[in-house]
N, C-alpha and C positions, 0 to 999 in steps of 0.2 A: 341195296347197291351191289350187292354179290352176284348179280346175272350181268351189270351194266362195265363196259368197258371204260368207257365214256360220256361223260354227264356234262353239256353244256346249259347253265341258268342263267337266263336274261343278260347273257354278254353285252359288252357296250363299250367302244372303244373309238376314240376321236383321234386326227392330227388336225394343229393348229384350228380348230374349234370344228372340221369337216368331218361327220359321223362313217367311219368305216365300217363299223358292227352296230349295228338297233336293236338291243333283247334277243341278243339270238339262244335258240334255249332248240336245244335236241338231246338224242340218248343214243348212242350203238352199243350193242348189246354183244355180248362177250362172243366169240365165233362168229361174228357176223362180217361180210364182208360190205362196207360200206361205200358210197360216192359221192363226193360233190362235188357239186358243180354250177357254175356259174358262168355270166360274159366276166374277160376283164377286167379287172378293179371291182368284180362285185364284192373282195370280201374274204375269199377263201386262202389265201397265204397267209396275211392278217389272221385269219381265226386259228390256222396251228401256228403262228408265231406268239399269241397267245397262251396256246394252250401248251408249249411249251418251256414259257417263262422268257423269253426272248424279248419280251416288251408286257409292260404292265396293263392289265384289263381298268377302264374306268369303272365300270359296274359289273352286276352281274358274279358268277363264281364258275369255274372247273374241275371238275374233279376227274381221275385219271385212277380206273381200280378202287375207288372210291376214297381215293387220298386226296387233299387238296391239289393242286395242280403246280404251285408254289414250295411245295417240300420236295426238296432233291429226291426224295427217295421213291418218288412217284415216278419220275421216270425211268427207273431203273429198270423195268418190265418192258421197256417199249426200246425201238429203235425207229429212226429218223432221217429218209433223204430229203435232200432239198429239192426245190425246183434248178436253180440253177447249181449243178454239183460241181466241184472243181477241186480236187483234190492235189495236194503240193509235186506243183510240175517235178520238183526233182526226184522224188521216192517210184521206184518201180511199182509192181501192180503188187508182187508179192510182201515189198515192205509196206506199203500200206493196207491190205488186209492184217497181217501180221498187227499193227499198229493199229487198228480199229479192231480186231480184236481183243487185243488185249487190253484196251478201253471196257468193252462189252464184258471184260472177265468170262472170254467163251477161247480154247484152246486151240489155237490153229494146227489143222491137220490137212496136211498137201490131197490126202486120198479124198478128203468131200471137197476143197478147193478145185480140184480136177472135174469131180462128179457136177459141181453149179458149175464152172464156164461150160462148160457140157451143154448144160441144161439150158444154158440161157446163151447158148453159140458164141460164147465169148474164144477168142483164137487164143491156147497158153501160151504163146509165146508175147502175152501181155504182161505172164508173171516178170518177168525181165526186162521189159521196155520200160525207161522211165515215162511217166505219164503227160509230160510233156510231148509224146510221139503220139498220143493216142487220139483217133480221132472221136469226133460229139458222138459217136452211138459206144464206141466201144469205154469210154468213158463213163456214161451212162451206166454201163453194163456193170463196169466195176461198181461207184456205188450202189446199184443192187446187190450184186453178190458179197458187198461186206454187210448191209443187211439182213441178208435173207442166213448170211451162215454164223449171225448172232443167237438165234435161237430164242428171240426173245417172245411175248404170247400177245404182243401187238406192234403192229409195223405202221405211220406213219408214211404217206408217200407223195410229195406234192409234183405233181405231172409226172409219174412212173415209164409212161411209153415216150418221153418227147426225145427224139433227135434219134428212136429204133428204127430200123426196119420193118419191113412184115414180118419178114421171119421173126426177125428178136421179138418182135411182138406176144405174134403166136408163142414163139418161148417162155416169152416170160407169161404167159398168160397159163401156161403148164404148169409152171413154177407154182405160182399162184394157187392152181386147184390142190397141189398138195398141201401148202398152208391148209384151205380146209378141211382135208381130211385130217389134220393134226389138230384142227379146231382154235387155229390163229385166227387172231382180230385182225383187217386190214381195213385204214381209213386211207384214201387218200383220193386228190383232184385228179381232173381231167378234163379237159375238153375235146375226149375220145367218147360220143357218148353213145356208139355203138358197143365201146368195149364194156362201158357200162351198164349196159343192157346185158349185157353176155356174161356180167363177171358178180357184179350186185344183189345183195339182198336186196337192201334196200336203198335210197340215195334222199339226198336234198339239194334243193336250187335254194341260190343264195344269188340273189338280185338288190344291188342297192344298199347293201350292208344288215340285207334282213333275211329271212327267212319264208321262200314262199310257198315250199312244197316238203314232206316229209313223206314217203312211202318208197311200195316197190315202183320198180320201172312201170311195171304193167300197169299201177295204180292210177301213173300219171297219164298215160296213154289213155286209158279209159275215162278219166275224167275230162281229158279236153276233148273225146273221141276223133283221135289223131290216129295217124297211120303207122307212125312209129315216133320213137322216142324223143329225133330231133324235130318234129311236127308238134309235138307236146312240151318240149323244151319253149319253142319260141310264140307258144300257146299259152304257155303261162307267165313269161317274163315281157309282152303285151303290155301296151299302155291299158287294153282293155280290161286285161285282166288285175291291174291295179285298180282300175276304177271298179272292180266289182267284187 
């Protein structure tokens, strides 16, 4: 379990008797940068709400570091945005890193807070704007950057690009390659599946609450011999390819 960031076994997870997760069982592996991805209610918010402890799994186990997934203290290695982020209209940008930091037990220092809006083209004059002024990208942008300046050696990210720009995009997608050169885990969704292609080790589709693909991009590409990644996306999530 020393190489594995991440260890999902035979997940399984129902509301009012309708199966959201079916034995879903994968592994991302420490430094790796991962994706998944799915339509819609396939599943994927569900499985790090999960894996967060945020709601109880029916079957199945998680392990995080190789600690249960269930013991506080697994989490403390990771950090986590949401899909939809929204942090307390009244607090400026700088009392809420401040205040997520010091959650993270990571020390706020103005010089690297300066050096990430930078990075990820956030305007500083957000440090002072209560967040109630901010608009969905630049929003976004903060809960990144209280992220990324936790320091911690795996980041959770459920729809990391929704509501950027190109630019912020591309930003943030810089951001990102330095995680790997410091050999940070990054899991998170999208339904950006060219940035997927471009940012991924490896990925999974998650259709229907299961599990239908496990590799690199290219992997999947070449097995449905598709032309690119979203020709093989909807190559494999086919009625056909259920039936076969």
């Amino acid at each position: 379990m020393g190489d594995t960031a991440l260890s999902f076994a035979d997940v399984g997870k129902s509301f009012a008797g309708v199966a959201a997760l079916a034995d879903v069982s994968l592994d991302v592996r420490c430094g790796e940068f991962f994706g998944l991805v799915g339509e819609n209610g396939a599943g994927k918010t569900t499985l790090i709400k999960c894996m967060l402890d945020f709601c109880a799994v029916d079957s199945g186990g998680i392990r995080i570091f190789g600690v249960p997934h269930t013991d506080t203290t697994a989490r403390s290695r990771l950090a986590f945005l949401p899909e939809r982020f929204n942090p307390p209209f009244y607090l400026t940008g700088r009392d809420f890193l401040r205040y997520m930091l010091k959650l993270h037990r990571t020390l706020y220092d103005e010089a690297r807070v300066a050096r990430m809006f930078e990075g990820l083209d956030l305007d500083p004059a957000a440090l002072t704007r209560p967040a109630r002024t901010f608009s969905k990208g630049m929003t976004q942008k903060l809960g990144l950057a209280a992220c990324l300046l936790s320091r911690k050696e795996l980041y959770i990210l459920d729809e990391p690009t929704s509501g950027l720009d190109p630019r912020a995009r591309a930003s943030l997608k810089h951001e990102l390659r330095g995680l790997r050169h410091s050999q940070r885990t990054v899991f998170f969704t999208s339904h950006a599946l060219a940035d997927v292609a471009e940012i991924c080790d490896r990925m999974a589709i998650l259709h229907d609450g299961g599990v239908r693909f496990v590799g690199t991009p290219r992997e999947l590409i070449l097995k449905f011999g598709a032309g690119d990644l979203e020709q093989a996306f909807l190559a494999c999530t086919s009625d056909r390819a259920v039936a076969e």
